[in-house]
C-alpha positions in Angstrom: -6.8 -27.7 -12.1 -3.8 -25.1 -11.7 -3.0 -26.1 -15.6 -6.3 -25.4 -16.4 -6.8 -21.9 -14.4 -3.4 -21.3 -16.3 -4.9 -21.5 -19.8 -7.9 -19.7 -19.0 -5.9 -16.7 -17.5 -3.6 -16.4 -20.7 -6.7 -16.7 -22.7 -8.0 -13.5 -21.0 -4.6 -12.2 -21.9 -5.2 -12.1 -25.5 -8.4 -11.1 -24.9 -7.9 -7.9 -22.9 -4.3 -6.9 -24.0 -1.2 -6.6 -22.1 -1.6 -3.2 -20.8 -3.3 -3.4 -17.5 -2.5 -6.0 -14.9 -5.2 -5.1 -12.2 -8.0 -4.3 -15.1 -7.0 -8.2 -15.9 -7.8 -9.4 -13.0 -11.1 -7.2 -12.9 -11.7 -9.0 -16.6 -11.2 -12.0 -15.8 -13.9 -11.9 -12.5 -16.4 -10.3 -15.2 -16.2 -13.2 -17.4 -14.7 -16.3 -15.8 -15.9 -18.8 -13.6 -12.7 -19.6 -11.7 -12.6 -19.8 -7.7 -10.1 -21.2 -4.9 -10.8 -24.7 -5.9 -8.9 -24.2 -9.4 -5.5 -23.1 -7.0 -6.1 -24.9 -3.7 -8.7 -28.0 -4.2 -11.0 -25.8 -1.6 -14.6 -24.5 -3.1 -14.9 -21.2 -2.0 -17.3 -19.8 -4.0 -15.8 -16.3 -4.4 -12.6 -14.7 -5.7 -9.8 -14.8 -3.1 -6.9 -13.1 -2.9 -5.0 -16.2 -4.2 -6.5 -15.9 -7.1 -5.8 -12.3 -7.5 -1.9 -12.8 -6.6 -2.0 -15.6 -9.2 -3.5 -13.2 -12.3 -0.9 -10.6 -11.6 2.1 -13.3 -11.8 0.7 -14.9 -15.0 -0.1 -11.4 -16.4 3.4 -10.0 -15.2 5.1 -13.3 -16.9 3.2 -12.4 -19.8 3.7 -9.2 -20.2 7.8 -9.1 -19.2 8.0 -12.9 -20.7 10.2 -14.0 -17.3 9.5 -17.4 -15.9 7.5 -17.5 -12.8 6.3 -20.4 -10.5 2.8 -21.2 -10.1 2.7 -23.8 -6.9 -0.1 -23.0 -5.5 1.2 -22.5 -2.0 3.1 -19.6 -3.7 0.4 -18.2 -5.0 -1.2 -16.1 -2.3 0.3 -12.3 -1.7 0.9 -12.2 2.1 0.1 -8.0 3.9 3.6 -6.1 3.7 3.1 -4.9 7.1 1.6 -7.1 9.9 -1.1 -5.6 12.0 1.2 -5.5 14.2 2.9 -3.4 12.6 0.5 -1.0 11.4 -0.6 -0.5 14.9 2.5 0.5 16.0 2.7 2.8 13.1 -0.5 4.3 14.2 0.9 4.9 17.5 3.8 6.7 16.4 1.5 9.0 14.6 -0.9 9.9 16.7 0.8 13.4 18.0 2.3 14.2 14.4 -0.7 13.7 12.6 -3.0 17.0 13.5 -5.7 16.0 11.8 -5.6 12.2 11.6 -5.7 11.4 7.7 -2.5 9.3 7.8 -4.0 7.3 11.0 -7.2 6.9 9.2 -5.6 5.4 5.8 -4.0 3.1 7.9 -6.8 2.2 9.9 -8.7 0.7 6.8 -6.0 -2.1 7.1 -6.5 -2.6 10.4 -8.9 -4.9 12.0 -10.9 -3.8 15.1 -9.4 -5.8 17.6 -6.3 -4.3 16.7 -6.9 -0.6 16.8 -5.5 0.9 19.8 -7.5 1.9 22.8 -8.4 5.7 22.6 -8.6 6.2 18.6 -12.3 4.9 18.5 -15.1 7.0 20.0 -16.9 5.2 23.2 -19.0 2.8 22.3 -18.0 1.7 18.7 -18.7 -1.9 18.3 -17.0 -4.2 15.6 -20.4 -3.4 13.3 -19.9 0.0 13.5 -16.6 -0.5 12.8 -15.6 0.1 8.6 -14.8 -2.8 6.8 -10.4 -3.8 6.1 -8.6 -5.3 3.9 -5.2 -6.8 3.8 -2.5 -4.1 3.7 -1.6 -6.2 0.3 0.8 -4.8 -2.7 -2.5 -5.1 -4.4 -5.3 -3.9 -2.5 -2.5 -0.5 -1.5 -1.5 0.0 -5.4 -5.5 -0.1 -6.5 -6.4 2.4 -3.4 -4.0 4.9 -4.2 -4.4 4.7 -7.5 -8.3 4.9 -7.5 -7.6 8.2 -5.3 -5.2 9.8 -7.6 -8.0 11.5 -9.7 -9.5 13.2 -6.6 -5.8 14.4 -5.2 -5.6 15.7 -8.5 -9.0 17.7 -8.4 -8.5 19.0 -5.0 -4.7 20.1 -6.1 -6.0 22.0 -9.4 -8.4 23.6 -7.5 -6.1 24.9 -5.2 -7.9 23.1 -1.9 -5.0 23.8 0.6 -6.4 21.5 3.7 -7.9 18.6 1.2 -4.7 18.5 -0.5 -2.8 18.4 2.9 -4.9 15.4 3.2 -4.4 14.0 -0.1 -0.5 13.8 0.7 -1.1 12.4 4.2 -2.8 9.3 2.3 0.0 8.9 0.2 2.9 9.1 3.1 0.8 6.1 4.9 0.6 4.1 1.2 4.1 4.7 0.3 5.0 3.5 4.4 2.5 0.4 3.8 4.5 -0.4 0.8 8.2 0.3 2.3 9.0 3.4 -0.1 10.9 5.1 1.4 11.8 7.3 -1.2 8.5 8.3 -2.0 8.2 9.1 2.0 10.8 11.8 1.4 8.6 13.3 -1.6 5.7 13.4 0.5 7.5 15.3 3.7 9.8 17.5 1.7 8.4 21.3 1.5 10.0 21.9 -1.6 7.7 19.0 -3.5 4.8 19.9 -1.5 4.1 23.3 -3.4 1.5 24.0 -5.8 -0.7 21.7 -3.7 1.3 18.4 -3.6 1.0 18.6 -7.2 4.7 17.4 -7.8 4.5 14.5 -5.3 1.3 13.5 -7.2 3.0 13.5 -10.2 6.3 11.5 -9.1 4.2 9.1 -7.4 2.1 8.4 -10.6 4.7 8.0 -12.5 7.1 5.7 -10.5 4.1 3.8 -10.0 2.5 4.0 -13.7 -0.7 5.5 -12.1 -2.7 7.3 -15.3 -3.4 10.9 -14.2 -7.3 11.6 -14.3 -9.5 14.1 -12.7 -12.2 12.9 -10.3 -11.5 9.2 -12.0 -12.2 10.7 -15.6 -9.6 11.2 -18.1 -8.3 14.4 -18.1 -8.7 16.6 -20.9 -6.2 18.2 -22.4 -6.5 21.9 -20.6 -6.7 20.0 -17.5 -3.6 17.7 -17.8 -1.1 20.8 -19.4 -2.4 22.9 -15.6 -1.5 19.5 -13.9 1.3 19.6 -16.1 2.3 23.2 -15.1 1.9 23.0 -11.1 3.8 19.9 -10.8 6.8 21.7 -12.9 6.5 24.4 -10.3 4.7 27.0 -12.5 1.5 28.6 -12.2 -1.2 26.6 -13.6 -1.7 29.0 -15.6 -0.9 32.4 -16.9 -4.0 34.4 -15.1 -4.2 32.5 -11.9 -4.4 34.6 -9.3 -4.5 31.8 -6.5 -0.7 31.6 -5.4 0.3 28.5 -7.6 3.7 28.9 -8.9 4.8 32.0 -6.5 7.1 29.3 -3.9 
């Protein structure tokens, strides 16, 4: 069964080309008729996160060409941070975060019985409550990357309190993760001018997160202003909103 799933993965290899690991696995659900039995001997019926963990080794194997091990008990991708954890973490935050967007990042990790008593208005019950996932390398890496093209937007267009926000998503992705370098990006004044648009652009390219606007690819006006703020300069010559002046 594991041989099997094996084959069929590296078959999606050729197939889709060696350039996206997480648009693999999104392949391979499209067109491939694999679930949990193929790693654990349990029918689930539905893609699990073993199976996701399991694409990304074989795809990162194939791609770097180091050996890897595929028992299946190995497999699965245990959260970075226990909820535990993250519930502490959303403790500590609570009187430095004014507006609450690094509390509600973390929050979509964290399951309703864990959320600490106060943060949820009276009366929320667990089906009012939004649906988690595991705080994952995977699930973190696709969220901030899927909300790099709107940090982008709200940066080029020179949105002060959404891009205040944007950053505050990123500090609580980049503490989910353990980056603590990336932390420093996101909390140092310096970085944070021109919107955040220098954080951004670290953080996509340490990660290898393709800048887009609003999830389309940016054109090429759009990416040299992106280009600009996160140098430090003006976006461009005539702007007249502030960029580039810190």
């Amino acid at each position: 069964m594991m041989v099997t799933t094996i084959k069929w993965v590296k078959l999606a290899i050729r197939e889709f080309g060696p350039t996206d690991p997480l648009g693999l696995v999104e392949h391979i659900q499209q067109n491939y008729s694999i679930t949990e039995e193929d790693t654990s001997g349990r029918q689930c019926g539905r893609w699990s996160m073993t199976m996701t963990s399991l694409c990304l080794r074989i795809a990162a194997s194939s791609f770097h060409e180091v050996p890897i091990d595929f028992y299946p008990s190995r497999c699965y991708t245990p959260p970075m941070r226990t909820t535990t954890e993250i519930a502490e973490r959303v403790q500590d935050r609570r009187a430095g975060d004014l507006f609450g967007f690094e509390i509600g990042t973390l929050m979509s990790y964290l399951p309703f019985k864990d959320v600490p008593e106060g943060l949820l208005k009276e009366g929320t019950t667990e089906a009012d409550y939004n649906e988690v996932r595991p705080a994952t390398d995977v699930n973190v890496r696709r969220d901030m990357g899927n909300y790099l093209g709107f940090a982008i937007m709200k940066a080029l267009d020179h949105k002060g309190l959404s891009a205040s926000r944007s950053i505050s998503h990123y500090m609580s992705w980049m503490w989910l993760l353990g980056d603590e370098e990336a932390m420093l990006w996101c909390e140092r004044d310096d970085m944070y001018e021109n919107y955040g648009a220098p954080i951004l652009k670290a953080i996509a390219t340490k990660y290898g997160i393709e800048p887009t606007y609003d999830g389309d690819p940016m054109d090429k006006e759009g990416l040299e202003e992106f280009q600009n703020m996160a140098s430090g300069k003006p976006c461009r010559d005539d702007c007249d909103a502030g960029c580039g002046s810190g």
